[in-house]
PQR file of N, CA, C, O and H, with PARSE charges and radii, in Angstrom:
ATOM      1  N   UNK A   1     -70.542 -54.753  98.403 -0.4000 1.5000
ATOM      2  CA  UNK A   1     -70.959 -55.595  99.498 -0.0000 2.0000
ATOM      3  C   UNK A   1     -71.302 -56.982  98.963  0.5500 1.7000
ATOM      4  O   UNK A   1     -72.040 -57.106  97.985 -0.5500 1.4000
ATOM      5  N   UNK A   2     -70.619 -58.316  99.778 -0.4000 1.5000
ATOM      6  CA  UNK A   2     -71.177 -59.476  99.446 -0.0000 2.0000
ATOM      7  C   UNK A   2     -72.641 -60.053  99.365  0.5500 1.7000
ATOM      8  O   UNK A   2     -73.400 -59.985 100.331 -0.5500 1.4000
ATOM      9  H   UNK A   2     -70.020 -58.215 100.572  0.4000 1.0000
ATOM     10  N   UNK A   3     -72.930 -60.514  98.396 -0.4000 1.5000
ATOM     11  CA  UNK A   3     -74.235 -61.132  99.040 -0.0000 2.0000
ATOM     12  C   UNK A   3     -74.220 -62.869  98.911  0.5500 1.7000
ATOM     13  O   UNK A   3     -73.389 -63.700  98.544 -0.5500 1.4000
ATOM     14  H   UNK A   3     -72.314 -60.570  97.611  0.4000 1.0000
ATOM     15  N   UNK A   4     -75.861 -62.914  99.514 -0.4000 1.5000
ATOM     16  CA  UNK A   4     -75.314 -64.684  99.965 -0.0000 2.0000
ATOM     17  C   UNK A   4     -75.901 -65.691  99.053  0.5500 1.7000
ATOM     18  O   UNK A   4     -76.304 -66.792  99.428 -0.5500 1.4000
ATOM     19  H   UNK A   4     -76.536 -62.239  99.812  0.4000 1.0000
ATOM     20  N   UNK A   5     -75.940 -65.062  97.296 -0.4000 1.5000
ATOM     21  CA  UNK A   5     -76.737 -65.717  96.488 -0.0000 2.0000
ATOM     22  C   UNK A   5     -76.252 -65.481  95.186  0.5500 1.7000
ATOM     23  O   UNK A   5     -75.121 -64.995  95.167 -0.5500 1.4000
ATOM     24  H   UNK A   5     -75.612 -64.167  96.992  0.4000 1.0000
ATOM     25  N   UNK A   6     -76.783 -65.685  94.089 -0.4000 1.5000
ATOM     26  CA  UNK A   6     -76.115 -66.133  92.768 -0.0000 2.0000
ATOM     27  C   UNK A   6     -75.821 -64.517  93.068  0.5500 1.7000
ATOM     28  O   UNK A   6     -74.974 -64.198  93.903 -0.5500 1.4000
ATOM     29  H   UNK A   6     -77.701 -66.080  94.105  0.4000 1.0000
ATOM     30  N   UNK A   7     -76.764 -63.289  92.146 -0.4000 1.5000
ATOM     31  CA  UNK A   7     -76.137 -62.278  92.372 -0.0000 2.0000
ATOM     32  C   UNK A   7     -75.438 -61.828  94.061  0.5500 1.7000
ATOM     33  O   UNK A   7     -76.014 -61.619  95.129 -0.5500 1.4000
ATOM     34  H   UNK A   7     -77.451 -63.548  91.468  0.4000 1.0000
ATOM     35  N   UNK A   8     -73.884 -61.809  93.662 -0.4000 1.5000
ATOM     36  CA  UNK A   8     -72.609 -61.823  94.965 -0.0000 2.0000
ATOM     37  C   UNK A   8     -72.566 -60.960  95.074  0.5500 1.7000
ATOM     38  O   UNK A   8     -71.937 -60.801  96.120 -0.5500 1.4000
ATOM     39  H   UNK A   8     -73.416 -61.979  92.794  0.4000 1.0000
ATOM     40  N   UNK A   9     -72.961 -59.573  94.485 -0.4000 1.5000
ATOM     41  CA  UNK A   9     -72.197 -58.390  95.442 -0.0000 2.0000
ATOM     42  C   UNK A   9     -73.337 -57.180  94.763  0.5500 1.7000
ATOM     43  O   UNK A   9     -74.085 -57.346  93.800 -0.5500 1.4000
ATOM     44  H   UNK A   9     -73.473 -59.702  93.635  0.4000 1.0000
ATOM     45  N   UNK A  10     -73.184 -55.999  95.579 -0.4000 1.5000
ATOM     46  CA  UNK A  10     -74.519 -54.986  95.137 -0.0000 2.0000
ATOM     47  C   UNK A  10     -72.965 -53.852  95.171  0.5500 1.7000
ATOM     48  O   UNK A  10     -71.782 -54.176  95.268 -0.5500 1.4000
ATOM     49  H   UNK A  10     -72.577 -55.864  96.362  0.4000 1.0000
ATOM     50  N   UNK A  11     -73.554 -52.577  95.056 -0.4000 1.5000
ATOM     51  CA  UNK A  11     -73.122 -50.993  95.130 -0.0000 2.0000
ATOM     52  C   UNK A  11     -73.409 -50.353  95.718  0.5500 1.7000
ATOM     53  O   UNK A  11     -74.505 -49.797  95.649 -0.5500 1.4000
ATOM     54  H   UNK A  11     -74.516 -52.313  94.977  0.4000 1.0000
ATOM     55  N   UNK A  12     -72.532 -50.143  96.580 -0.4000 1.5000
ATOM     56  CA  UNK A  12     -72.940 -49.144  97.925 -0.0000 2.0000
ATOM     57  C   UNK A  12     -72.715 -48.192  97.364  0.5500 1.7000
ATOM     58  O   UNK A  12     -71.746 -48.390  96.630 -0.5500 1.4000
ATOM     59  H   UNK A  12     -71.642 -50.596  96.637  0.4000 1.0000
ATOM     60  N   UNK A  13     -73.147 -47.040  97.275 -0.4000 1.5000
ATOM     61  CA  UNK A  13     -72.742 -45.303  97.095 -0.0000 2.0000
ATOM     62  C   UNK A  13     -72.188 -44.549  98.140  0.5500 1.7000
ATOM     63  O   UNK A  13     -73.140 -44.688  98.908 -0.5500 1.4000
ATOM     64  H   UNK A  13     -73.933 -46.879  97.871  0.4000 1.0000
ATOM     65  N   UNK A  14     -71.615 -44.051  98.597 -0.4000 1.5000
ATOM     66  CA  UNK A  14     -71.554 -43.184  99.626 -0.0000 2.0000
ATOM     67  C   UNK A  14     -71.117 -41.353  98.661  0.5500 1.7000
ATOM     68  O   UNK A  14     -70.079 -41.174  98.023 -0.5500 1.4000
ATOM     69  H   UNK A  14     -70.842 -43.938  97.973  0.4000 1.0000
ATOM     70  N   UNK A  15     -71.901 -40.606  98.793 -0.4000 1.5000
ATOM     71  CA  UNK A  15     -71.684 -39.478  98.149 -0.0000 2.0000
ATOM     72  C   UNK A  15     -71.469 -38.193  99.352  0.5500 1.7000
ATOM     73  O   UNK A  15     -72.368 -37.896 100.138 -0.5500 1.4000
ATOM     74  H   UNK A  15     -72.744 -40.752  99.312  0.4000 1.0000
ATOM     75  N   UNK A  16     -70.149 -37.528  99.329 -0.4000 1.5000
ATOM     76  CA  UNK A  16     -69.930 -36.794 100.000 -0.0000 2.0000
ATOM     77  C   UNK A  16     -70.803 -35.357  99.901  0.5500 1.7000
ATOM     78  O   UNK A  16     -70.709 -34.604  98.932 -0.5500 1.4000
ATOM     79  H   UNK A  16     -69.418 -37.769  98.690  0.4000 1.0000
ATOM     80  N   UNK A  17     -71.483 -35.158 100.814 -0.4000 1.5000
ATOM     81  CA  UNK A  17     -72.620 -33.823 100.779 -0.0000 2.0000
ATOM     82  C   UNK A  17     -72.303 -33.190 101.543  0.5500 1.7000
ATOM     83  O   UNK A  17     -71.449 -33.392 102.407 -0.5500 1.4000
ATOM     84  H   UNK A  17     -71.559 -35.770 101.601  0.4000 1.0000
ATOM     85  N   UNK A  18     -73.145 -32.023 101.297 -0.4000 1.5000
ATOM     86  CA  UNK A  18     -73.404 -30.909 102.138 -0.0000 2.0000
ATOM     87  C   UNK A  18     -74.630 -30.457 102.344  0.5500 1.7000
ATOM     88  O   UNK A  18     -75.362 -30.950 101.485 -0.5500 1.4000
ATOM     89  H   UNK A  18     -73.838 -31.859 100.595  0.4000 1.0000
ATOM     90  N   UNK A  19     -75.322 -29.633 103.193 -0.4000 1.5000
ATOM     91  CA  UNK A  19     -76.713 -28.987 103.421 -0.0000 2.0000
ATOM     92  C   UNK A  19     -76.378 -28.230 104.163  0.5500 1.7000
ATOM     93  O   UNK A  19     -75.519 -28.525 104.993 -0.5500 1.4000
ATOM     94  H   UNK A  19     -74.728 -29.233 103.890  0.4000 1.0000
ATOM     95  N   UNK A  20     -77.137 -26.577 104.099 -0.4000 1.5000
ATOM     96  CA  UNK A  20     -77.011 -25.931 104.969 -0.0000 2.0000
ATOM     97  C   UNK A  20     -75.415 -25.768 105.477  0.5500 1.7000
ATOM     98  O   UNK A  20     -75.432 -25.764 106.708 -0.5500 1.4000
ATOM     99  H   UNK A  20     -77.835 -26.338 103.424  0.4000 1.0000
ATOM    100  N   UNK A  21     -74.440 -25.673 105.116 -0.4000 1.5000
ATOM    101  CA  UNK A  21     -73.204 -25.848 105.498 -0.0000 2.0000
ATOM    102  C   UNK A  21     -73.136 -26.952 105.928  0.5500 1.7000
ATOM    103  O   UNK A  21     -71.914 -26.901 106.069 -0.5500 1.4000
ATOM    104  H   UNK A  21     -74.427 -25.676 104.116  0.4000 1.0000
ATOM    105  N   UNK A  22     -73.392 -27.976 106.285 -0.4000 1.5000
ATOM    106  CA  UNK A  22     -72.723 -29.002 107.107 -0.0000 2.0000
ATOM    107  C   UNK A  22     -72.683 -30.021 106.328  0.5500 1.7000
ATOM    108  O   UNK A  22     -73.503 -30.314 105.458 -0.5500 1.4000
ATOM    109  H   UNK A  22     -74.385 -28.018 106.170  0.4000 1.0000
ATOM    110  N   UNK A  23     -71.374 -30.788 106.736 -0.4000 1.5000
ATOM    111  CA  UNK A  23     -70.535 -31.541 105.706 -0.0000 2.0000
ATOM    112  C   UNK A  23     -70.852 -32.600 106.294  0.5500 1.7000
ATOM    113  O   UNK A  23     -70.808 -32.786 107.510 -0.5500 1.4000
ATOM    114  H   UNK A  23     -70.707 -30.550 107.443  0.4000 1.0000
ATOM    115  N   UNK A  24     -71.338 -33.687 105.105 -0.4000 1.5000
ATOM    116  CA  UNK A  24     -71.640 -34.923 105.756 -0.0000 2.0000
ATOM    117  C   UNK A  24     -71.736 -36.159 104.754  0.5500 1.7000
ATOM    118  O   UNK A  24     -70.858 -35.860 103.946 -0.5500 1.4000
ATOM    119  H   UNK A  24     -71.373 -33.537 104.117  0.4000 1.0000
ATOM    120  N   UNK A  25     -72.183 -37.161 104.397 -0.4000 1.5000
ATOM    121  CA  UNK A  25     -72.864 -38.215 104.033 -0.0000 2.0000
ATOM    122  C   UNK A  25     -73.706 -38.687 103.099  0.5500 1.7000
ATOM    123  O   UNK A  25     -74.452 -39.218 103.922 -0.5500 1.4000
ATOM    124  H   UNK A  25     -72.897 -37.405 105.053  0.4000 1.0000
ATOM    125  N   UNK A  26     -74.371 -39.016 101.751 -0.4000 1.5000
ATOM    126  CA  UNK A  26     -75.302 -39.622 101.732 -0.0000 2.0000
ATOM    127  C   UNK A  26     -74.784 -40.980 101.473  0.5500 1.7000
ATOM    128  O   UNK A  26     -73.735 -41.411 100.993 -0.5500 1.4000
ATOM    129  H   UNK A  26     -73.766 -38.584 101.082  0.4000 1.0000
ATOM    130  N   UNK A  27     -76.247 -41.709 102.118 -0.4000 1.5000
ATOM    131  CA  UNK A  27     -75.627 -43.207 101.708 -0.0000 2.0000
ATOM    132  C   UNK A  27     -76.522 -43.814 100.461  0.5500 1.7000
ATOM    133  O   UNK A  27     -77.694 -43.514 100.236 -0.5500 1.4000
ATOM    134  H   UNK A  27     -77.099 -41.359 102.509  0.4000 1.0000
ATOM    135  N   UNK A  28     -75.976 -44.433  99.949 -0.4000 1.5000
ATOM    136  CA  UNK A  28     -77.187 -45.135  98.857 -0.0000 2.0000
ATOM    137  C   UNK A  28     -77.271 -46.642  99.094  0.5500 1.7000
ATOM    138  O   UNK A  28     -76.467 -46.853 100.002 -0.5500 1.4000
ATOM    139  H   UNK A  28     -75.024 -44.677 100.132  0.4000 1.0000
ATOM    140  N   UNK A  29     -77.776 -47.666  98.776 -0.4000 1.5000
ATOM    141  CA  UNK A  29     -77.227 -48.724  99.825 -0.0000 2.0000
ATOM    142  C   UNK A  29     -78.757 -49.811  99.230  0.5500 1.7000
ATOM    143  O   UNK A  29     -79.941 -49.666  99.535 -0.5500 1.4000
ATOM    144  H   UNK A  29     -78.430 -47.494  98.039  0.4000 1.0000
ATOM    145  N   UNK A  30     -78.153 -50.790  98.373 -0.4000 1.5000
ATOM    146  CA  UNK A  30     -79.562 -51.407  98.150 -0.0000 2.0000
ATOM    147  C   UNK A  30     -78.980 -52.988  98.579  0.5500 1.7000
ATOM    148  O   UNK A  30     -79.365 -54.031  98.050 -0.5500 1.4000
ATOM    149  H   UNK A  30     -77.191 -50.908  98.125  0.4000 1.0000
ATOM    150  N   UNK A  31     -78.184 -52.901  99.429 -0.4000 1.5000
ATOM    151  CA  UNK A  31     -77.894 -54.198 100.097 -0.0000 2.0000
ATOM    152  C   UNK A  31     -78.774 -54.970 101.129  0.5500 1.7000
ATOM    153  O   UNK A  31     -79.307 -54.117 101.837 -0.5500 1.4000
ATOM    154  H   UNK A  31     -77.870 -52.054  99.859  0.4000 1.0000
ATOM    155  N   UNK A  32     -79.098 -56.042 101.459 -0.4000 1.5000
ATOM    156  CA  UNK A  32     -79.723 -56.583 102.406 -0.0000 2.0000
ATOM    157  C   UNK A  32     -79.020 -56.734 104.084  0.5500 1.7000
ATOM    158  O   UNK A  32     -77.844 -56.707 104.445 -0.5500 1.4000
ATOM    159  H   UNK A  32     -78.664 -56.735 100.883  0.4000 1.0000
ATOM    160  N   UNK A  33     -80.014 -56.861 104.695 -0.4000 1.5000
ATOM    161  CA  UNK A  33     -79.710 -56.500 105.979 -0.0000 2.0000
ATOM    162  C   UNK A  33     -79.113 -58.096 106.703  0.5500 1.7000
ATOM    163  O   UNK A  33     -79.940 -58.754 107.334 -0.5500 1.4000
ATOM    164  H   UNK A  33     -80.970 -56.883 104.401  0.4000 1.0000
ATOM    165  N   UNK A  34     -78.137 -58.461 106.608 -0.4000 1.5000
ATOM    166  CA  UNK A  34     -77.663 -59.938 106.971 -0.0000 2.0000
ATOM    167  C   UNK A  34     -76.053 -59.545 108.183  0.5500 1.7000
ATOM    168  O   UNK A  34     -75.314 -58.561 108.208 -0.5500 1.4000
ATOM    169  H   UNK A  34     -77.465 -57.927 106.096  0.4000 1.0000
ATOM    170  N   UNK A  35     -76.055 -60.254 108.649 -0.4000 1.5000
ATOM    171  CA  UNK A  35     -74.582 -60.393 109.889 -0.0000 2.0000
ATOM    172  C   UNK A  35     -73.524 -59.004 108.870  0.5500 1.7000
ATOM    173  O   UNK A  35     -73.318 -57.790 108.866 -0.5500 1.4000
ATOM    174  H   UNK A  35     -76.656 -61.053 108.629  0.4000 1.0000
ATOM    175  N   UNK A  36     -73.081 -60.453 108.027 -0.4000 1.5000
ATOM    176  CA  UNK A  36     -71.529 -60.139 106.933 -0.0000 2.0000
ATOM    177  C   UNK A  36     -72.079 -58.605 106.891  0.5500 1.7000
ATOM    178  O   UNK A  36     -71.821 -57.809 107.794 -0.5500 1.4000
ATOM    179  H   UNK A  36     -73.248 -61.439 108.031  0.4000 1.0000
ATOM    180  N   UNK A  37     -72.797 -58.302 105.847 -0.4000 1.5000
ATOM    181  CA  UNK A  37     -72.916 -57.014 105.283 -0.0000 2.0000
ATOM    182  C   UNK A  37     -73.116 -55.680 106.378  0.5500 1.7000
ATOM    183  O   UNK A  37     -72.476 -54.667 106.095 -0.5500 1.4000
ATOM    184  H   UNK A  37     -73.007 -58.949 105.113  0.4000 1.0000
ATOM    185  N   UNK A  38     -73.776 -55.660 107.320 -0.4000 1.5000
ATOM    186  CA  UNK A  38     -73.692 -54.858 108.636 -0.0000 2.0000
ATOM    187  C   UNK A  38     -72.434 -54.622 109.410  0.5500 1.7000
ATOM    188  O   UNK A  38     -71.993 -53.581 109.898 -0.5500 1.4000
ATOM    189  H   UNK A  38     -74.296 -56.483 107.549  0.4000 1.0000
ATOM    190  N   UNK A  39     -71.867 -56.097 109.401 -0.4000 1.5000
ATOM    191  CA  UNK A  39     -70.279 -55.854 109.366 -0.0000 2.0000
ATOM    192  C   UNK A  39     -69.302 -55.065 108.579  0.5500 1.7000
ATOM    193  O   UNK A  39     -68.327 -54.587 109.160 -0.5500 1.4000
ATOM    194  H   UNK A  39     -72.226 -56.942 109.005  0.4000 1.0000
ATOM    195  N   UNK A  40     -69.488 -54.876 107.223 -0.4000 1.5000
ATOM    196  CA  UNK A  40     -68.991 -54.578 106.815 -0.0000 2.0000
ATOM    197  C   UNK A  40     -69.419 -53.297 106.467  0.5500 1.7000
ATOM    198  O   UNK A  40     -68.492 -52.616 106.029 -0.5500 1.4000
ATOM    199  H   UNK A  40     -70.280 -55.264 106.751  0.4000 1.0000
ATOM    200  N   UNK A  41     -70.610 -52.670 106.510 -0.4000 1.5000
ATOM    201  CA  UNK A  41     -71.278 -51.650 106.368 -0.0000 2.0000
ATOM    202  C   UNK A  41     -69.987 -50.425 107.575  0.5500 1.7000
ATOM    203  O   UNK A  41     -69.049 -49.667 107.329 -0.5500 1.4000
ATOM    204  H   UNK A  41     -71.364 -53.224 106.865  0.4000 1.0000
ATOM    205  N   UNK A  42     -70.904 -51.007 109.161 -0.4000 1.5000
ATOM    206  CA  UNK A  42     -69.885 -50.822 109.920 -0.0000 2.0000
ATOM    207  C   UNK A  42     -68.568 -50.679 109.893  0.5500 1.7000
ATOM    208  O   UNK A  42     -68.170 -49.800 110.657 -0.5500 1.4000
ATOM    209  H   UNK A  42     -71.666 -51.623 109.361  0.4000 1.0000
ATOM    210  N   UNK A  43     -67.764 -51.219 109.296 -0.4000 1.5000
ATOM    211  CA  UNK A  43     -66.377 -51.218 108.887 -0.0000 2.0000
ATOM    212  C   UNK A  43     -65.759 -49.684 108.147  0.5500 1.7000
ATOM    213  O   UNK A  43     -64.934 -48.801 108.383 -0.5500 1.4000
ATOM    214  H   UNK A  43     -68.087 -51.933 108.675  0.4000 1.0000
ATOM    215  N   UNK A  44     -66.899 -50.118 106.994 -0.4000 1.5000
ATOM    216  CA  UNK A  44     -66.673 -48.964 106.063 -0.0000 2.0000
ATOM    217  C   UNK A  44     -67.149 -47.506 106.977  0.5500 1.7000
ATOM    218  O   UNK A  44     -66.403 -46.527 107.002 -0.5500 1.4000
ATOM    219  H   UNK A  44     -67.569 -50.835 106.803  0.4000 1.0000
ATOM    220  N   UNK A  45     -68.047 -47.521 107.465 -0.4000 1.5000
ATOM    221  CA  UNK A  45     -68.420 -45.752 108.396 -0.0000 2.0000
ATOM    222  C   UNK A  45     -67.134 -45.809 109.620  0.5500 1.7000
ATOM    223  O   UNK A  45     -67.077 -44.901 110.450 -0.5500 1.4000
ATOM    224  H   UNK A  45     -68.653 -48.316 107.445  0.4000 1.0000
ATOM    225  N   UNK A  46     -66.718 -46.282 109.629 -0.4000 1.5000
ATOM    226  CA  UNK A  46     -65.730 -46.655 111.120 -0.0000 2.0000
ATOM    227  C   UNK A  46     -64.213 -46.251 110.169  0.5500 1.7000
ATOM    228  O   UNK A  46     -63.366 -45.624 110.805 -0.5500 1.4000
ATOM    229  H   UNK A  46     -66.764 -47.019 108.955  0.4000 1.0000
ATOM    230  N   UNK A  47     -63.985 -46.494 109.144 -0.4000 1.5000
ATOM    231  CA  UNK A  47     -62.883 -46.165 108.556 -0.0000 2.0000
ATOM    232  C   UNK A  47     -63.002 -45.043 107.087  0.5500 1.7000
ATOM    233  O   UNK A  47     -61.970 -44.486 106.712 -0.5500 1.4000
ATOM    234  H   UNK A  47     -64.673 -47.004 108.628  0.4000 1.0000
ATOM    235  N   UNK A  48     -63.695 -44.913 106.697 -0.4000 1.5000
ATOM    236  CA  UNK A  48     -63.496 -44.094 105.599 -0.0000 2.0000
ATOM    237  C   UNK A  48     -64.479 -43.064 105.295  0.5500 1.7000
ATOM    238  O   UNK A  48     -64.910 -42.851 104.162 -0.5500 1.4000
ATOM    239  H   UNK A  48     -64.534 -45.365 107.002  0.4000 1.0000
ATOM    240  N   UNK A  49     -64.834 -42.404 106.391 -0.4000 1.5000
ATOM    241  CA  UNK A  49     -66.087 -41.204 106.405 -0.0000 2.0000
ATOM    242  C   UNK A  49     -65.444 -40.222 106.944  0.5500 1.7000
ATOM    243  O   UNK A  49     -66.149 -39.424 107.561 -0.5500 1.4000
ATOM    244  H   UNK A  49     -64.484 -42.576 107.312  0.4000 1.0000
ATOM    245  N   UNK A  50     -63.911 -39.948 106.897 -0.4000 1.5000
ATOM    246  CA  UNK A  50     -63.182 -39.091 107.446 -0.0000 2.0000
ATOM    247  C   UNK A  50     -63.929 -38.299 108.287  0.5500 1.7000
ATOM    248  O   UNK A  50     -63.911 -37.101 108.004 -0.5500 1.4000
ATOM    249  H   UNK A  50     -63.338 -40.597 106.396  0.4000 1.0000
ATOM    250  N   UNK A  51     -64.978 -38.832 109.821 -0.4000 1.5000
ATOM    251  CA  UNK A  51     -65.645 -38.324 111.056 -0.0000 2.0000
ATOM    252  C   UNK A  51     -66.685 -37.062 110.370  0.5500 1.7000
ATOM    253  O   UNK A  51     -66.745 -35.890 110.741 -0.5500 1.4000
ATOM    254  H   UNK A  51     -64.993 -39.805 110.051  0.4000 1.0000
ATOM    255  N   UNK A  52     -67.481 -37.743 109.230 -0.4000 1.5000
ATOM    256  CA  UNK A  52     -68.165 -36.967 108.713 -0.0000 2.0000
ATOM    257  C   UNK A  52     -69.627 -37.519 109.143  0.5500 1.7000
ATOM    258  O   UNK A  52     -69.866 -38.712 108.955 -0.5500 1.4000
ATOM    259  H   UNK A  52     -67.433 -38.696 108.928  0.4000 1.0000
ATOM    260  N   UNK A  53     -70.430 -36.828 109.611 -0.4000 1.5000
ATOM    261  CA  UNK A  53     -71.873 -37.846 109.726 -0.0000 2.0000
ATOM    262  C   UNK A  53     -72.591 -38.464 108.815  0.5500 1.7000
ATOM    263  O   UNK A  53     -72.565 -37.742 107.818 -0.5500 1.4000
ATOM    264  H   UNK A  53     -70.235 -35.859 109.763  0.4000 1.0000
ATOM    265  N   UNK A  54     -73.119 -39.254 108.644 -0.4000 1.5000
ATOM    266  CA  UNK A  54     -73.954 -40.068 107.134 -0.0000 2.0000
ATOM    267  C   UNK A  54     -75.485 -38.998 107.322  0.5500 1.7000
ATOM    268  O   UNK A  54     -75.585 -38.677 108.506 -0.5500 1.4000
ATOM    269  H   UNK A  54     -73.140 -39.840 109.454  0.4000 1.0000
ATOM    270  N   UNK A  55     -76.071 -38.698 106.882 -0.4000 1.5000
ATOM    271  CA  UNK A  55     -77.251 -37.557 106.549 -0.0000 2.0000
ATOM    272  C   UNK A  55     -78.512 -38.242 106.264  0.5500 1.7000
ATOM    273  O   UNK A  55     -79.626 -38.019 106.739 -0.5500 1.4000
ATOM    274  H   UNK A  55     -75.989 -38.958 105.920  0.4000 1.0000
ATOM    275  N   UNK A  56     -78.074 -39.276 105.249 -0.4000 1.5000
ATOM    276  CA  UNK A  56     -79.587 -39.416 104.471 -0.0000 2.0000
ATOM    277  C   UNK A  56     -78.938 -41.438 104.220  0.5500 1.7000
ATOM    278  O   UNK A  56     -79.659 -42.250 103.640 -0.5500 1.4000
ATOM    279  H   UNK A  56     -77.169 -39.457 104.864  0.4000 1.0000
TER
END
């Protein structure tokens, strides 16, 4: 994810889990909360969570 200052970009995690049987999500996510990055946060759950829920 971009950011809007000398350090440009952080590491999103997304780790595919499970609990209790159900297949889902964790997110890890030490990005700041700004327009761009929510956008793109959004982007990424909208395309590549193969309709899995995010958990944690």
């Amino acid at each position: 994810m971009p950011l809007p200052f000398a350090l440009d970009h952080i590491n999103l995690w997304l780790l595919r889990d499970e609990l209790d049987g159900v297949r889902s999500w964790t997110v890890i996510d030490c990005g700041i909360s700004d327009a761009t990055i929510r956008a793109n946060r959004e982007r990424v759950f909208d395309t590549a969570l193969d309709d899995l829920p995010v958990c944690a």
